[in-house]
Backbone as a chain_set.jsonl record, in Angstrom:
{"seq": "XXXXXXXXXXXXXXXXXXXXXXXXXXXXXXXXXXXXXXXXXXXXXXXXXXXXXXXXXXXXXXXXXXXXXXXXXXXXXXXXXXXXXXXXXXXXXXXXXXXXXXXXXXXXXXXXXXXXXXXXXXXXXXXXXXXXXXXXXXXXXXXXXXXXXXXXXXXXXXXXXXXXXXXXXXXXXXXXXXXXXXXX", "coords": {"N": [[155.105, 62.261, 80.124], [152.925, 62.534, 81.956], [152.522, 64.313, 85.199], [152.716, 63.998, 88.872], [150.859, 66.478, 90.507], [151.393, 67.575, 93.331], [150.34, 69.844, 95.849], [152.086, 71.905, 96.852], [154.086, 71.753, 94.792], [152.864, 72.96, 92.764], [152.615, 75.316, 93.499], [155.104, 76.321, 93.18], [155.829, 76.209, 90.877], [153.599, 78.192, 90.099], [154.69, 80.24, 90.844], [157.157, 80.578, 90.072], [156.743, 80.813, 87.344], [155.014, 83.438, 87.349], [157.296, 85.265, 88.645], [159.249, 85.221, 86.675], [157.759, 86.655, 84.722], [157.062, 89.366, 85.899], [160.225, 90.106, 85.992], [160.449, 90.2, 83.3], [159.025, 92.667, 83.132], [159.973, 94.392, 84.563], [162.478, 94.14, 83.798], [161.872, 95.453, 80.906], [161.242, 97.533, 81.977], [163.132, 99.037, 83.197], [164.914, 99.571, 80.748], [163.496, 101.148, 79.699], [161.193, 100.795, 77.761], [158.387, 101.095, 76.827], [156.016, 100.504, 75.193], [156.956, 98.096, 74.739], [156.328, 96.9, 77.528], [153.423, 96.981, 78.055], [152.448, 95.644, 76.146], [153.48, 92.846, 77.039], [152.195, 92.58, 79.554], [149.615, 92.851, 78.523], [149.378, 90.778, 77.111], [149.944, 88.959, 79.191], [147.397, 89.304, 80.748], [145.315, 88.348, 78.584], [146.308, 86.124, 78.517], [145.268, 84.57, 81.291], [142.921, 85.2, 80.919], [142.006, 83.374, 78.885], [143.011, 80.922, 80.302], [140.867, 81.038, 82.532], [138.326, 80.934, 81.359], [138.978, 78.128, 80.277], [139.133, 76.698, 82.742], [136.492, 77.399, 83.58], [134.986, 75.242, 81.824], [135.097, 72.863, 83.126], [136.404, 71.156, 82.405], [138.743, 69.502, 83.832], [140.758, 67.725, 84.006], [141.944, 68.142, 81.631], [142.699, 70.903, 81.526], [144.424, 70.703, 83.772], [146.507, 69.244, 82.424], [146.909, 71.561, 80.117], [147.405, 73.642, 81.675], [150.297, 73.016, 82.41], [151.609, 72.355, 81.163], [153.803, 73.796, 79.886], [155.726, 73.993, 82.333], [157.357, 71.41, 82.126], [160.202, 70.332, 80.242], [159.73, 70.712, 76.9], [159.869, 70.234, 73.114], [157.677, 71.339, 72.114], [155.874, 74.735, 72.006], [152.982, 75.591, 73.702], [149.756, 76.817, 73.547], [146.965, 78.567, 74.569], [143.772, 78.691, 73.828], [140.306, 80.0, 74.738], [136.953, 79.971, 72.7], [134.124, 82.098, 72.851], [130.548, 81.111, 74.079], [130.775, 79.843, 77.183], [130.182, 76.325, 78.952], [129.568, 73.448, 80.644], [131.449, 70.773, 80.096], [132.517, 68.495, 81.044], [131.688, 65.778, 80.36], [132.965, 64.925, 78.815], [135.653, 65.14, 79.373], [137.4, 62.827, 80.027], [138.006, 61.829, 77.754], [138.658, 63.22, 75.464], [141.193, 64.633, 76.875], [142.378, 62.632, 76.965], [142.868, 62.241, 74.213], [144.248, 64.386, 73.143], [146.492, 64.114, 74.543], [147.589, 62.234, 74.185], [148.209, 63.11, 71.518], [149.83, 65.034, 71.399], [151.646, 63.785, 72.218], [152.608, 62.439, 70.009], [153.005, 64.305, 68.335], [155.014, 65.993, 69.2], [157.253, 63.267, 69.064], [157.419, 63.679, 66.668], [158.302, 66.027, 65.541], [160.934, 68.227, 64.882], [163.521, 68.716, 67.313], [165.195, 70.826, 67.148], [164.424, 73.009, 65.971], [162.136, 75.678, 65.924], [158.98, 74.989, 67.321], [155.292, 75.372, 67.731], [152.073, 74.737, 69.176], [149.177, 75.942, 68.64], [145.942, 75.753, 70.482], [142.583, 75.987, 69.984], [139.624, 76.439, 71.784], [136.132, 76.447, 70.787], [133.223, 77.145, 71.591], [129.929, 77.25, 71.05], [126.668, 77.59, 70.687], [125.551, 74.884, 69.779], [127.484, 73.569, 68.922], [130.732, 72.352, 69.452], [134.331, 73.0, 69.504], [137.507, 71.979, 68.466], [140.38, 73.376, 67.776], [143.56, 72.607, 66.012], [146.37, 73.876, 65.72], [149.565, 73.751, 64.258], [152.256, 74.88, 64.105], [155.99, 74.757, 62.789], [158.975, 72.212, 62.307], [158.514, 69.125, 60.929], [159.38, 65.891, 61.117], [158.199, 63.108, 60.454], [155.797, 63.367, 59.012], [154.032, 61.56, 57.712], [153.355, 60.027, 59.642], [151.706, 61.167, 61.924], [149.852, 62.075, 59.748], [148.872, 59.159, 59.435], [147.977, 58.08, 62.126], [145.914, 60.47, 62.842], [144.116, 59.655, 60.851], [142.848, 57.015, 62.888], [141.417, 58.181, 64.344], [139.158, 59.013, 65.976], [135.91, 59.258, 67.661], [133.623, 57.521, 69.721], [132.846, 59.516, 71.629], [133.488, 61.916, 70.503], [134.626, 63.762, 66.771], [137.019, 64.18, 64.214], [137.027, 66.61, 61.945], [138.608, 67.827, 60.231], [141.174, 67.916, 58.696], [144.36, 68.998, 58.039], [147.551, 68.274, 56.469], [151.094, 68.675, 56.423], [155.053, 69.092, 56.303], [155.12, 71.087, 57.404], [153.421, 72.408, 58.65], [150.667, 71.741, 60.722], [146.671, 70.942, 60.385], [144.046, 70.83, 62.465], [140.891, 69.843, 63.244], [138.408, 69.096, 65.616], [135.584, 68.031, 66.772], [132.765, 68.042, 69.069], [130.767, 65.744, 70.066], [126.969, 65.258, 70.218], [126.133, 67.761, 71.509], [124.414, 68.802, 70.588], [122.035, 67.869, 71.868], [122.104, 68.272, 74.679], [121.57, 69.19, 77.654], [122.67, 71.85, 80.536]], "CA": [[154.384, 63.506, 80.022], [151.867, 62.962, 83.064], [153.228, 63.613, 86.3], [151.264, 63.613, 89.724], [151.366, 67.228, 91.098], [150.786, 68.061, 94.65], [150.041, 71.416, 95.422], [153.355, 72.756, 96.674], [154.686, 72.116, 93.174], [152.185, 73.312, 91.869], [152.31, 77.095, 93.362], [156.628, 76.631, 93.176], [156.509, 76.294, 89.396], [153.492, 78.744, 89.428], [155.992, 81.232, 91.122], [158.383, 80.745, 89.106], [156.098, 81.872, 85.777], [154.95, 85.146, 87.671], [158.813, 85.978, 88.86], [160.142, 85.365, 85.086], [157.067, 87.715, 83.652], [157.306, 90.421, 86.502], [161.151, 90.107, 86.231], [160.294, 90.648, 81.848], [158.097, 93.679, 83.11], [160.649, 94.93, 85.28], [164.0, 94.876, 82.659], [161.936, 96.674, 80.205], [160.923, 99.325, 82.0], [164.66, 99.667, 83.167], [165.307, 99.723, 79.679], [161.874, 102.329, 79.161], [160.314, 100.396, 76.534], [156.872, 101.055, 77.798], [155.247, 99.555, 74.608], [157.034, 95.854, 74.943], [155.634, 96.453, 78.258], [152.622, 97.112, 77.969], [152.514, 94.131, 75.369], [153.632, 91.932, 78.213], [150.93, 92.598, 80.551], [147.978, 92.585, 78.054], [149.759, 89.148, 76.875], [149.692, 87.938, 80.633], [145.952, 89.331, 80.864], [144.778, 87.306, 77.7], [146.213, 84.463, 78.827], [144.723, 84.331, 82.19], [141.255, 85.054, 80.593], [141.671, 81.802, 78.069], [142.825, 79.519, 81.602], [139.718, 81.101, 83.476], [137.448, 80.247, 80.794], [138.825, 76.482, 80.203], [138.793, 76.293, 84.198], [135.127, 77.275, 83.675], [134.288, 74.701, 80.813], [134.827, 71.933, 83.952], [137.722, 70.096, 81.919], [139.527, 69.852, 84.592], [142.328, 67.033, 83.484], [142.759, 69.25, 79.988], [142.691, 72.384, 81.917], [145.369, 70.606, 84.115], [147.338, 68.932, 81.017], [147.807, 72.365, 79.598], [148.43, 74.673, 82.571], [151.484, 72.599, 83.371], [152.425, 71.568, 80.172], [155.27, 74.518, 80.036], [156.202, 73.177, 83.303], [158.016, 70.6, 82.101], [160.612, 70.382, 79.119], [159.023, 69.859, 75.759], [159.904, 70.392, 72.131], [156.476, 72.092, 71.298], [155.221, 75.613, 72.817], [151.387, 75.001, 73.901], [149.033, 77.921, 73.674], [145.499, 77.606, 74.933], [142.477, 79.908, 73.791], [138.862, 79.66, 74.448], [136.144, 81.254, 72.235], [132.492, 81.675, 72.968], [129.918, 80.339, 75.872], [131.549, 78.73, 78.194], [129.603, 75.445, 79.047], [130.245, 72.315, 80.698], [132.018, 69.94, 78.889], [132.761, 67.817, 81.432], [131.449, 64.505, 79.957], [133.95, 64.88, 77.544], [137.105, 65.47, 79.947], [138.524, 62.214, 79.644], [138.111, 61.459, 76.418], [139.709, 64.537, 74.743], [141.626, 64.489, 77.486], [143.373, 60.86, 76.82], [143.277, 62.236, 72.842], [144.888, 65.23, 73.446], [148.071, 63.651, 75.132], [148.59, 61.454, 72.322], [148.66, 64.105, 69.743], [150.79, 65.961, 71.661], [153.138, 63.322, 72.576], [153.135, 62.25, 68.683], [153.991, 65.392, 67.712], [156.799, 65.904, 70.052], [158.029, 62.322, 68.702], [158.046, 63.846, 65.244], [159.132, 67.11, 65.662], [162.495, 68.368, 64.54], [163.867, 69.528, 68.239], [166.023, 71.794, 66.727], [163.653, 74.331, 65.69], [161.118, 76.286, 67.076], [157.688, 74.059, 67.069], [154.151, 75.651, 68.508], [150.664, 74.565, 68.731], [148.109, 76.552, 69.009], [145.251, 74.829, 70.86], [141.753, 76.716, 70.378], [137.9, 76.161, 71.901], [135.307, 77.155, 70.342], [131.81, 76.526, 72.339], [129.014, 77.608, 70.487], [124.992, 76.654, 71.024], [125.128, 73.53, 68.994], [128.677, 72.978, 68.504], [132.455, 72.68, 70.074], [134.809, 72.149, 68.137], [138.677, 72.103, 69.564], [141.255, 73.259, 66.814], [144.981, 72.556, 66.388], [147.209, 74.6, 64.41], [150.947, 72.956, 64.483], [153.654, 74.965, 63.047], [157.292, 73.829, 63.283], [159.124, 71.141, 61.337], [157.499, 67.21, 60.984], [160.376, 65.503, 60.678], [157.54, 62.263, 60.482], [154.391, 64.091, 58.922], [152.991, 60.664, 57.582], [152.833, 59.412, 60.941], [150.667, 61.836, 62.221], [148.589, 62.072, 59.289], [148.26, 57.766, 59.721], [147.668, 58.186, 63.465], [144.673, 61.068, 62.547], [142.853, 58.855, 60.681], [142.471, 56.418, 63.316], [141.325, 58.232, 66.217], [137.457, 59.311, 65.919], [135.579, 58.025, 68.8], [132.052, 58.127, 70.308], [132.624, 61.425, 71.915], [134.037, 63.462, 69.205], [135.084, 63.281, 65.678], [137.686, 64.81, 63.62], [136.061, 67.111, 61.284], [139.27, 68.223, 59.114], [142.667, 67.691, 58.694], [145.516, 68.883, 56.881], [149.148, 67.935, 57.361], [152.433, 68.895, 55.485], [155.992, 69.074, 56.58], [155.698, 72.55, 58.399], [151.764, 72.908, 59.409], [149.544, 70.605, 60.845], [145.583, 72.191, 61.093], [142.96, 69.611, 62.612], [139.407, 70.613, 63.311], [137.999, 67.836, 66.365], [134.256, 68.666, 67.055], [132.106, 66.986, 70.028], [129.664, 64.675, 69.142], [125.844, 65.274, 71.187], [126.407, 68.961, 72.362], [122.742, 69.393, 70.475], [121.043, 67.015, 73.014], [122.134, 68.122, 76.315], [121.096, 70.641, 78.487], [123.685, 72.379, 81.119]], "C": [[153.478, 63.701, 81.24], [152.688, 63.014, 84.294], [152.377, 64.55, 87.514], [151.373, 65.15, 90.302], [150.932, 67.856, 91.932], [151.009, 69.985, 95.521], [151.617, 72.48, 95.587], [154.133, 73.016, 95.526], [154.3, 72.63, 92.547], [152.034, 74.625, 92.164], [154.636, 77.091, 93.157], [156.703, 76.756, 91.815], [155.419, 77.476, 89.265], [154.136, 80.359, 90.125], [156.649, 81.683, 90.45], [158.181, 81.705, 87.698], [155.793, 83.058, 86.606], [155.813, 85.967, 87.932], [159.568, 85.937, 87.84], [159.045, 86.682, 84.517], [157.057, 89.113, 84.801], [158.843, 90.79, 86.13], [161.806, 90.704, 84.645], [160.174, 92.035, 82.087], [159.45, 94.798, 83.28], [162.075, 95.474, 84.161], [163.32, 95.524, 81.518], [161.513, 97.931, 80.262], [162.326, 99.994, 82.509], [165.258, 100.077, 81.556], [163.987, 100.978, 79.087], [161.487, 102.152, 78.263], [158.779, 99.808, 77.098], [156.174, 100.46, 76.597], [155.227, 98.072, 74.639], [156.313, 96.079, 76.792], [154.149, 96.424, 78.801], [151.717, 95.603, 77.057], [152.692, 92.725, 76.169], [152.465, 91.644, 78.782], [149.534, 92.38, 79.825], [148.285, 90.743, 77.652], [148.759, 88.254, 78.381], [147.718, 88.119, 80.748], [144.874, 88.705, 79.91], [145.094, 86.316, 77.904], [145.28, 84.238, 80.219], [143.317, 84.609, 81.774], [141.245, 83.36, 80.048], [141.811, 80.922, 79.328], [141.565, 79.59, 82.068], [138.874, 80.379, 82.39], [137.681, 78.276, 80.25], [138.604, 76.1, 81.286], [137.325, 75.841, 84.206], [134.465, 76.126, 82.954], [134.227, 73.268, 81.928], [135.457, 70.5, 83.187], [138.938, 70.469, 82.843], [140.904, 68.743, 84.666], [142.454, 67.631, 82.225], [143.331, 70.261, 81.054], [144.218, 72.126, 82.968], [146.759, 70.055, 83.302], [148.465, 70.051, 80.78], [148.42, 73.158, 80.54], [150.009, 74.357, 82.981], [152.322, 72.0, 82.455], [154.307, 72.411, 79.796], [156.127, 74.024, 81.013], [157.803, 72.427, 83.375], [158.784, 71.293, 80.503], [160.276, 69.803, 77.855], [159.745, 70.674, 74.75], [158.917, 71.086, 71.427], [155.765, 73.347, 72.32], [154.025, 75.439, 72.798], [151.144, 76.515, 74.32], [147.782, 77.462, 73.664], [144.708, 79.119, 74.319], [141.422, 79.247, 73.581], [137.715, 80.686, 74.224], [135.042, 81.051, 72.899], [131.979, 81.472, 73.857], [130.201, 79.503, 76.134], [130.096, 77.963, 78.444], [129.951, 74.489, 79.958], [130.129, 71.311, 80.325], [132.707, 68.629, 79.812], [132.588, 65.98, 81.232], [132.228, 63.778, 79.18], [135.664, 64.737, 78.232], [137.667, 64.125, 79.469], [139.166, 61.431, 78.34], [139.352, 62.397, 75.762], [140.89, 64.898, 75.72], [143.198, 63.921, 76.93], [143.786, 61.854, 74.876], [144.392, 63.223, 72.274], [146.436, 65.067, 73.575], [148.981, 63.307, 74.442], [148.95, 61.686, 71.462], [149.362, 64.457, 70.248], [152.034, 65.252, 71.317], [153.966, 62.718, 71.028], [153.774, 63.487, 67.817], [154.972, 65.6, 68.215], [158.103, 64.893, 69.427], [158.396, 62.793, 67.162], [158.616, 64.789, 64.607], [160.725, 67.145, 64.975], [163.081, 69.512, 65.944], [164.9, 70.733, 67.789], [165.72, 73.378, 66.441], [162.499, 74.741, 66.613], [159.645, 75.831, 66.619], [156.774, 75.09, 67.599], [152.963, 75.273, 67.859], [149.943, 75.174, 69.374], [146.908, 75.686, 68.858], [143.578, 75.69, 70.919], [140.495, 75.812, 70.936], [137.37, 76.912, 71.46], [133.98, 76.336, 70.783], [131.107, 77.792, 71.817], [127.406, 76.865, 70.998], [125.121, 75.298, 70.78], [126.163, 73.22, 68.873], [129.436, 73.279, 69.309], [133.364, 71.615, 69.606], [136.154, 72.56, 68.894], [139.556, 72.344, 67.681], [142.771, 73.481, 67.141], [145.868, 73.057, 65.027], [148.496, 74.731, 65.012], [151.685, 74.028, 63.734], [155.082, 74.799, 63.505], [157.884, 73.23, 61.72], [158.725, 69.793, 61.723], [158.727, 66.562, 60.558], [159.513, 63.476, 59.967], [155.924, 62.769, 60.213], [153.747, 62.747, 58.687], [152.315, 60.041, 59.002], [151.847, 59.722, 61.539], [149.466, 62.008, 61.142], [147.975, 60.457, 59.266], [147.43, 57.696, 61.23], [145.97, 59.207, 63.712], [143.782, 60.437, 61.926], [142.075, 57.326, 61.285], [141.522, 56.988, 64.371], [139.739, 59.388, 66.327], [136.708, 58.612, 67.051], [134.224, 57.987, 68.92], [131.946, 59.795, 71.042], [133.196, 62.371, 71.429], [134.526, 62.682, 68.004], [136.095, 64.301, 65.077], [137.168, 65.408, 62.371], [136.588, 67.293, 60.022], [140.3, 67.715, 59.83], [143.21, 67.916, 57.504], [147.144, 69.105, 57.392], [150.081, 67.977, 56.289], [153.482, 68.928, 56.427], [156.346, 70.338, 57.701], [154.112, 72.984, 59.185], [151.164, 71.448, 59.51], [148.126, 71.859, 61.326], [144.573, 71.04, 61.185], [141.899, 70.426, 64.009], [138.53, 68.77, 64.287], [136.734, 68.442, 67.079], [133.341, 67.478, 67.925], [130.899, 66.53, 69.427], [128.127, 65.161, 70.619], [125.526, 66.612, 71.659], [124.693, 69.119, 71.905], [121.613, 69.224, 71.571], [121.171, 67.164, 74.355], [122.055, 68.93, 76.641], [122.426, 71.01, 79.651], [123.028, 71.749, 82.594]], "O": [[153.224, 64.849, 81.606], [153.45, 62.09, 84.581], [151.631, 65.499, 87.271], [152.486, 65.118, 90.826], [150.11, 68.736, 91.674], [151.842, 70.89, 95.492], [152.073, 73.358, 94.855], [154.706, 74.066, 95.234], [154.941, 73.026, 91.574], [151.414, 75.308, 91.349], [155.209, 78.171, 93.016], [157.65, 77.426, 91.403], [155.801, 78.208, 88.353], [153.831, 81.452, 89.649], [156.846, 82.86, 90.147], [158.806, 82.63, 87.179], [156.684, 83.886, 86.416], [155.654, 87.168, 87.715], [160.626, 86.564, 87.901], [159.556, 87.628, 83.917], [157.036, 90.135, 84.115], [158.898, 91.995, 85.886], [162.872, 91.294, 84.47], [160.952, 92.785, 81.496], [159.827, 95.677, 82.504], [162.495, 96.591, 83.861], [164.083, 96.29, 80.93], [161.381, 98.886, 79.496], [162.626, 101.172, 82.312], [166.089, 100.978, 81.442], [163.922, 101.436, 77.946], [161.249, 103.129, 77.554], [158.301, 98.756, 77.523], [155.455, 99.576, 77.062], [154.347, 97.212, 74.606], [155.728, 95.063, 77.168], [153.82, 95.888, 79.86], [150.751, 94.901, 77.355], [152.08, 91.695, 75.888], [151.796, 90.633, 78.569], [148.548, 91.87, 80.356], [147.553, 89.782, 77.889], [147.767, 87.548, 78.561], [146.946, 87.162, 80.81], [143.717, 88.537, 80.297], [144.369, 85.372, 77.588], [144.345, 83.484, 79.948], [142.481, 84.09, 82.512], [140.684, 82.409, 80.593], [140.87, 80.161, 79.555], [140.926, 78.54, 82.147], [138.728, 79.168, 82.549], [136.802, 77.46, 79.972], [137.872, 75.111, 81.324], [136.851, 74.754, 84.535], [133.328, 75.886, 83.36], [133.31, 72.495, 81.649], [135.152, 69.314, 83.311], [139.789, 71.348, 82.714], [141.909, 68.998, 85.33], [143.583, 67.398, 81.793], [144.538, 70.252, 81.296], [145.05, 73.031, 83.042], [147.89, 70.449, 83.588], [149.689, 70.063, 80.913], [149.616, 73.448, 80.492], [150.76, 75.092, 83.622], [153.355, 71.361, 82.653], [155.413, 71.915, 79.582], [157.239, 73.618, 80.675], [158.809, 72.598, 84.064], [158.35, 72.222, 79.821], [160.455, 68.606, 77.632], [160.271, 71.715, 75.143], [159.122, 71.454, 70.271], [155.162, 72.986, 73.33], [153.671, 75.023, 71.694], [151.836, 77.239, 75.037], [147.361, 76.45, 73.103], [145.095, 80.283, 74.418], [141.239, 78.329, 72.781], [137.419, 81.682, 74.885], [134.849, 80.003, 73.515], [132.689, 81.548, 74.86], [130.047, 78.406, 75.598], [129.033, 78.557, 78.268], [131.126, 74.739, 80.228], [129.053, 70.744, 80.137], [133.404, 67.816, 79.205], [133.239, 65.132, 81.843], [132.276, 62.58, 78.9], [136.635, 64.302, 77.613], [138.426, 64.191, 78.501], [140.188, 60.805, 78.059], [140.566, 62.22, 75.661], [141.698, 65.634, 75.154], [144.323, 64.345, 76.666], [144.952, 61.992, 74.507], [145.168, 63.03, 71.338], [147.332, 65.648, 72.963], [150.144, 63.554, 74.123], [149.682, 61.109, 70.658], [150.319, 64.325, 69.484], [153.001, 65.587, 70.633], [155.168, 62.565, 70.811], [154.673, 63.554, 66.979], [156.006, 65.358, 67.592], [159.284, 65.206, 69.276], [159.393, 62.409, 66.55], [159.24, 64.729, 63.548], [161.432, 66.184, 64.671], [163.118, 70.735, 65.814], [165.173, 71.544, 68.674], [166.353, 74.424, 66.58], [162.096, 74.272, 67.677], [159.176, 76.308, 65.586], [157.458, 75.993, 68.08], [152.679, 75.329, 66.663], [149.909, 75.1, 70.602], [146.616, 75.049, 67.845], [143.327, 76.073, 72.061], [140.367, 74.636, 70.593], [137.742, 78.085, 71.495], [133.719, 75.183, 70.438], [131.446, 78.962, 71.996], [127.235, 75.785, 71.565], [124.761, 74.524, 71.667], [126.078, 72.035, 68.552], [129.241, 74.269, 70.014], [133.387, 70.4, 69.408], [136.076, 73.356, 69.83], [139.334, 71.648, 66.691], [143.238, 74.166, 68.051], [145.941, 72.709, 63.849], [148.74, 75.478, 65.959], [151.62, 73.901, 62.511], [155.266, 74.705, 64.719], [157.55, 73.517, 60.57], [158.645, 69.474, 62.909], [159.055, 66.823, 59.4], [160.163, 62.759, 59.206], [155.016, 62.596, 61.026], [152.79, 62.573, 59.442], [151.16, 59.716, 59.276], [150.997, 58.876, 61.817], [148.295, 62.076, 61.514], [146.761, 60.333, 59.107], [146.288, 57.24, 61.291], [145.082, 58.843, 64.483], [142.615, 60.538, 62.304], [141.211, 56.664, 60.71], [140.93, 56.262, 65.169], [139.699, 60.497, 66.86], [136.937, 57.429, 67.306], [133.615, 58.549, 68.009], [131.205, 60.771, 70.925], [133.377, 63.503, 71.878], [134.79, 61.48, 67.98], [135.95, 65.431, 65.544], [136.795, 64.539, 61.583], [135.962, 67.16, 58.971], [140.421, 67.271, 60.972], [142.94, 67.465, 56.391], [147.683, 69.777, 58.271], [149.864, 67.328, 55.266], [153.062, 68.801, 57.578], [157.293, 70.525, 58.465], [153.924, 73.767, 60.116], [151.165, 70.464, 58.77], [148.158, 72.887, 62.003], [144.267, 70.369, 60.199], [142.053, 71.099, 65.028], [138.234, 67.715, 63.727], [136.895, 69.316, 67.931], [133.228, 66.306, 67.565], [130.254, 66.953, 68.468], [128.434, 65.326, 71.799], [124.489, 66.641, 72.322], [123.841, 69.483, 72.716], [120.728, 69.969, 71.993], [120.582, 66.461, 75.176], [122.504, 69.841, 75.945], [123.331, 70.187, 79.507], [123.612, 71.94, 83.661]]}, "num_chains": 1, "name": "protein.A"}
């Protein structure tokens, strides 16, 4: 899942995403379906708000994780959104970081490639709180696993707040530990 990426790769693949979603824009206005395109473009413009604001939060191995996680070939679509005042959260990068990877890559392992998986990945930075939530849907072809693997993985810099896991949803609630005590 990690792989090292030096910048030319890194504007060739992000080429590639702006010449597939111009290239979207483009066949449906040949086709004159000005609402799917219009839908397109506010898409593309909500996503590029949620990157700017994780850019801003100064998680900058997450922020590189997910931008590049399409990138590559995976079994699970990754969607990023971030609510609220942005902060930095940088104390936290490699933690949630490292924890991050592992959920992913366990879900991937338990997945049913066959179907259509996505996790939706939110922030929520608030005064006193930030809390990261994951809402899995798909098939678990290995749900215990992941719910054994969730109740290990609490650390010093965050805790898992909730969890619930079945065969077709996973929803886990991972909230930073200290945010009260530190100033910006």
């Amino acid at each position: 899942m990690d792989k090292d990426w030096n910048v030319v790769e890194v504007l060739r693949y992000a080429r590639h995403d702006w010449l597939n979603r111009l290239q979207l824009i483009k066949g449906n206005l040949a086709l004159n379906r000005l609402d799917r395109v219009d839908e397109i473009i506010n898409e593309i413009i909500t996503q590029a708000k949620h990157e700017s604001n994780l850019t801003n939060t100064r998680l900058h191995m997450l922020t590189e994780f997910i931008m590049t996680y399409q990138w590559c070939s995976h079994p699970i679509e990754l969607e990023i959104e971030v609510l609220g005042e942005i902060k930095d959260l940088s104390m936290y990068d490699e933690a949630i970081t490292a924890w991050c990877k592992q959920f992913i890559s366990l879900l991937e392992s338990a997945v049913d490639i066959r179907t259509q998986n996505h996790l939706s990945m939110s922030l929520l930075v608030e005064k006193d709180q930030t809390r990261f939530f994951f809402d899995f849907s798909g098939i678990l072809e290995q749900e215990d696993l992941i719910h054994l693997w969730l109740n290990q993985k609490n650390n010093s810099s965050f805790h898992i707040k909730e969890q619930t896991t079945s065969k077709e949803e996973i929803s886990v609630v991972v909230e930073l530990k200290g945010l009260g005590d530190r100033t910006e």
